[in-house]
C-alpha positions in Angstrom: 0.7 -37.4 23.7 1.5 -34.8 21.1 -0.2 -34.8 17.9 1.7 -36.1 14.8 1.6 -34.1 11.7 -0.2 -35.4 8.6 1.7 -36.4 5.5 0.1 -36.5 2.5 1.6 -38.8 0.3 2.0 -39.5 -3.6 2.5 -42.9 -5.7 5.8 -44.1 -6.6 6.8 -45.2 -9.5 5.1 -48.4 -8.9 1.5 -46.8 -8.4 -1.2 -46.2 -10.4 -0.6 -42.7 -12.0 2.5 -44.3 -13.0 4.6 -40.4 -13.5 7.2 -38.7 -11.8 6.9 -37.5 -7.8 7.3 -33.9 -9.0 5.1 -34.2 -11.4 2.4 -35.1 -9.8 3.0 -32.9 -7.3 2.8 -30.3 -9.9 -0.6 -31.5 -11.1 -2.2 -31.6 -6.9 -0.6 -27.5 -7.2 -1.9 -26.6 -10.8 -5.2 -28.1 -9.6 -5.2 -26.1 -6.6 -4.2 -22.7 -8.6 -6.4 -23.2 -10.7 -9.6 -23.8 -8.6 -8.8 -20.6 -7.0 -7.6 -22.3 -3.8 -4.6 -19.5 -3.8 -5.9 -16.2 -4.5 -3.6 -14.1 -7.1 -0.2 -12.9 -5.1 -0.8 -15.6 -2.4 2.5 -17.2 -1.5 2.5 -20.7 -1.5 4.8 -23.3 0.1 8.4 -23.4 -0.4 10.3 -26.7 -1.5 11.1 -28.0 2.2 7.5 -27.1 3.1 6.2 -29.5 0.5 9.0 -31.6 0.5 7.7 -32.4 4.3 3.9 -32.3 3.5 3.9 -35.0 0.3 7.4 -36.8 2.0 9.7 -36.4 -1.0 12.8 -35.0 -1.4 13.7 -31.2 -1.7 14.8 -31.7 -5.0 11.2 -32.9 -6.1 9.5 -30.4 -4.2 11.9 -28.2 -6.3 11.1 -29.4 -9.6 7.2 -29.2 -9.3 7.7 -25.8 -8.2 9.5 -25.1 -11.5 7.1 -26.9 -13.5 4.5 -24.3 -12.2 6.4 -21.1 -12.7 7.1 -22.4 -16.2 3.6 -22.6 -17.5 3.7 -19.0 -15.8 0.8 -20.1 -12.5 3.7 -18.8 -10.0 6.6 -16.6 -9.6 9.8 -18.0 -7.6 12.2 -14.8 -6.0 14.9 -15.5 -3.9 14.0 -14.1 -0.2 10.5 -14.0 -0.8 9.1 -17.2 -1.8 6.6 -18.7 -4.2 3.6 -16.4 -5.4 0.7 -17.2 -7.4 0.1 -15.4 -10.7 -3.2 -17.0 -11.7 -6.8 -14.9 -11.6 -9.8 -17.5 -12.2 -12.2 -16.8 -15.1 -15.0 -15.9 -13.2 -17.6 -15.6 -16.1 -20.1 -18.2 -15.9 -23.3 -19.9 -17.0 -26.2 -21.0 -15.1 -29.2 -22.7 -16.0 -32.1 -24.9 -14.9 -32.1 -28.2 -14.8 -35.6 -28.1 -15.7 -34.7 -26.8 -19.4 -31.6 -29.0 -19.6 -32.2 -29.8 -23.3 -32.8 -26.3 -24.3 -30.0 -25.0 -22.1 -27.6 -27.2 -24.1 -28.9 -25.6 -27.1 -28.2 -22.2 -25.8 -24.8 -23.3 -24.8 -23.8 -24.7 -28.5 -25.0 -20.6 -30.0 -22.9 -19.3 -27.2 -19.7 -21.5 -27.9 -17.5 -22.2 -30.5 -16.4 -25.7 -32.2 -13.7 -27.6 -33.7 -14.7 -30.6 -35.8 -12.0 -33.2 -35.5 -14.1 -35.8 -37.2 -17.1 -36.9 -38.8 -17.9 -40.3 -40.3 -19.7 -43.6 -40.3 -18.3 -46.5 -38.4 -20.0 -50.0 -36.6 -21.6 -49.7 -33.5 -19.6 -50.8 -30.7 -21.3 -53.1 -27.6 -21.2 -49.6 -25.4 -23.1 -47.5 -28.2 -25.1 -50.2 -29.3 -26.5 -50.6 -26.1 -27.4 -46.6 -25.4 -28.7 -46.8 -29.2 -30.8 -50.0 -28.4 -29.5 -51.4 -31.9 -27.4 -54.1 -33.1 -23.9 -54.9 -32.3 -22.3 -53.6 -35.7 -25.2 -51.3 -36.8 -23.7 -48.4 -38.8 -23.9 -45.4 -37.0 -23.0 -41.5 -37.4 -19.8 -40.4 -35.1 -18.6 -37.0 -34.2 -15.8 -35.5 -32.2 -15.9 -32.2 -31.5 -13.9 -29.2 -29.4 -15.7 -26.5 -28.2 -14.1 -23.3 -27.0 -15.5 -19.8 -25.4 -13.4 -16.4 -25.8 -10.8 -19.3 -27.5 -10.5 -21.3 -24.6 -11.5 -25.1 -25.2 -13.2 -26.6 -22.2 -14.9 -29.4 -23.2 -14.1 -32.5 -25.6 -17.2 -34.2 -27.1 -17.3 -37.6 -28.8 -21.3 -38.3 -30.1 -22.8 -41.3 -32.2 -26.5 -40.5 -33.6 -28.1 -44.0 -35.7 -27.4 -43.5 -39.3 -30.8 -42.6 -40.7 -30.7 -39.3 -38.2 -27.5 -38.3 -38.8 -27.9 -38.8 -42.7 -30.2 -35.9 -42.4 -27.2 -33.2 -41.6 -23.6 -32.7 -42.9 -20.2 -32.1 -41.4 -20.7 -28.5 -42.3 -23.8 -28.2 -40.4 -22.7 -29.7 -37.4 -19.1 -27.4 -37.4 -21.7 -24.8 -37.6 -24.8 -25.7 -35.3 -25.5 -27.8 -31.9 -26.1 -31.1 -32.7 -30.0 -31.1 -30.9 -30.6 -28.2 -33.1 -30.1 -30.3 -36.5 -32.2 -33.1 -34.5 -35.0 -30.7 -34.4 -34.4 -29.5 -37.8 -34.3 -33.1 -38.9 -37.9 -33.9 -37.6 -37.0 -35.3 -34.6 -38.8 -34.2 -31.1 -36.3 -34.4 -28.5 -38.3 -35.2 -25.7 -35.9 -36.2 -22.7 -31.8 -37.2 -21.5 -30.9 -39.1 -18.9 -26.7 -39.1 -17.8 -24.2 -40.2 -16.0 -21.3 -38.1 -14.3 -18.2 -39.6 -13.3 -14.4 -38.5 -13.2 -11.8 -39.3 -15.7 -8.1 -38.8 -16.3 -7.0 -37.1 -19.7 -5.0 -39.0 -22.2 -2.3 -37.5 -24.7 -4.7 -36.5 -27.3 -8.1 -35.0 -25.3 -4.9 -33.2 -23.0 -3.9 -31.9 -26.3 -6.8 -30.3 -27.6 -8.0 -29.1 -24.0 -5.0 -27.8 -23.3 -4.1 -29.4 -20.2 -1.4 -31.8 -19.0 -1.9 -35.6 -19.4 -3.2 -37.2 -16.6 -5.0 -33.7 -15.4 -8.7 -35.0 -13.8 -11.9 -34.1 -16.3 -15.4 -34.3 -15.6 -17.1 -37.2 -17.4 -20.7 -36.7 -18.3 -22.2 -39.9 -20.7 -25.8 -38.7 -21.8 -28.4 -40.5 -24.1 -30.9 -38.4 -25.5 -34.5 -39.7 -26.8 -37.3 -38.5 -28.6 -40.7 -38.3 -27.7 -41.2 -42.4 -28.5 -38.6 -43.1 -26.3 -35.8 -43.7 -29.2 -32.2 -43.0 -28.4 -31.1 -40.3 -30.9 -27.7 -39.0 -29.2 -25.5 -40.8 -27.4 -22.6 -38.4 -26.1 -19.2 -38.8 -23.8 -18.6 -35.2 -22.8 -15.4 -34.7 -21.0 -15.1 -31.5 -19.2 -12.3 -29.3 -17.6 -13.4 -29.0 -14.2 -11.6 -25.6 -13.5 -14.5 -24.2 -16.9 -17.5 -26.5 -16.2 -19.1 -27.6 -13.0 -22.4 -28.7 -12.2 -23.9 -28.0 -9.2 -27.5 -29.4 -8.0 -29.5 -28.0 -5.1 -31.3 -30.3 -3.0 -34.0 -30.5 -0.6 -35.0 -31.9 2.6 -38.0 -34.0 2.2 -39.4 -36.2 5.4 -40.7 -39.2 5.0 -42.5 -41.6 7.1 -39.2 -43.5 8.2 -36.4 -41.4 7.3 -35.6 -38.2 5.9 -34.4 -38.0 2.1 -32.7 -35.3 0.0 -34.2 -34.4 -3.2 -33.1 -32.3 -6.2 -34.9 -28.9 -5.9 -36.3 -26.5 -8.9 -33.2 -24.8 -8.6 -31.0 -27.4 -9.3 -28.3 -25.7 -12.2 -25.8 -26.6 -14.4 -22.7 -23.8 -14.2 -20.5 -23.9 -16.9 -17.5 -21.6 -16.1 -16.3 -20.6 -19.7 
């Protein structure tokens, strides 16, 4: 018996991404580019290799292919295939997770922002719940851009209780990171927990990330209390994942049953911006 060939297929019109086959075909590529998968000058597949590897037609194959050399990620000659023309940032940052507060600190002087908006507004059931306050509360929210070298990478909607966040401006916060004003403020920032999970962009965080709809982010949710245990920051960070990764080392601890893995001291955040 002869192996059969894998096909790796993409949603109809009827699925749940709900956009054209070439399209997302296009997005699984630009992905791909992106993360470096095909170094610069690699030459990718052709329209009846991917028209047989996703199981569309050669006329969708041929469309995503166009999509890519459009935003410029390939070249398309005649005779000589599809090349990449994509180099990866490689700058990045790295820090312990042991100074996660102070890390984020850093990376707020190291990074530029774009204040979308700044106001008062009732606490929702999710923000009242990581406030721990009442259903309707008033409460400070924030939504904010920030870029390195002019390159936007992450897209940062925060709510802080109204007493804190009556202690700082709009102008401050275009200007400083929001744990810095905290501190400023009065308040000890003691400890975060969070929460990472994946996403899919909509229009407007596409927009301002610079990224096509539907392109995958890195969710983070993180509530941040001071040294009594009050939630002071609750944040939904959304992250391009080919400019911010987060990467944990862990350890092999035995136990008495079983063996468990365990975060190490180098555990790191790497932010590729």
């Amino acid at each position: 018996m002869t192996d059969r060939p894998i096909r790796i297929g993409v949603q109809g019109a009827s699925g749940a991404l709900r956009m054209p086959l070439y399209h997302q075909i296009f997005l699984i590529l630009r992905q791909q580019i992106m993360d470096g998968l095909h170094e610069y000058d690699a030459l990718i597949q052709g329209e009846q290799e991917l028209a047989e590897t996703y199981d569309v037609s050669r006329i969708t194959a041929k469309r995503a292919l166009d999509e890519l050399a459009a935003e410029g990620l390939v070249v398309r000659e005649r005779g000589r295939g599809t090349r990449v023309r994509y180099r990866p940032k490689a700058r990045a940052y790295k820090a312990s997770m042991d100074g996660l507060l102070e890390n984020l600190i850093a990376m707020g002087l190291e990074t530029e922002v774009n204040l979308l908006s700044f106001g008062y507004v009732p606490a929702a059931e999710e923000v009242a719940a990581a406030l721990s306050c009442p259903i309707g509360q008033e409460v400070q929210r924030s939504v904010r851009v920030r870029s390195v070298e002019g390159q936007p990478f992450s897209f940062l909607t925060t709510f802080v209780p109204a007493d804190i966040g009556r202690r700082y401006g709009a102008e401050d916060l275009a200007n400083k990171p929001l744990l810095s004003l905290l501190e400023r403020g009065g308040i000890q920032v003691d400890a975060a927990s969070q929460m990472i999970s994946a996403t899919l962009a909509d229009a407007e965080v596409a927009g301002y990330l610079g990224i096509e709809a539907g392109s995958a982010l890195l969710k983070i949710n993180r509530i941040v209390r001071d040294r009594d245990g009050r939630p002071v920051e609750y944040i939904t960070a959304l992250y391009r994942p080919d400019q911010y990764q987060y990467r944990m080392v862990l350890s092999r601890v035995q136990g008495e049953t079983h063996n468990t893995w365990t975060p190490s001291q180098d555990a790191a955040t790497t932010a590729a911006e």
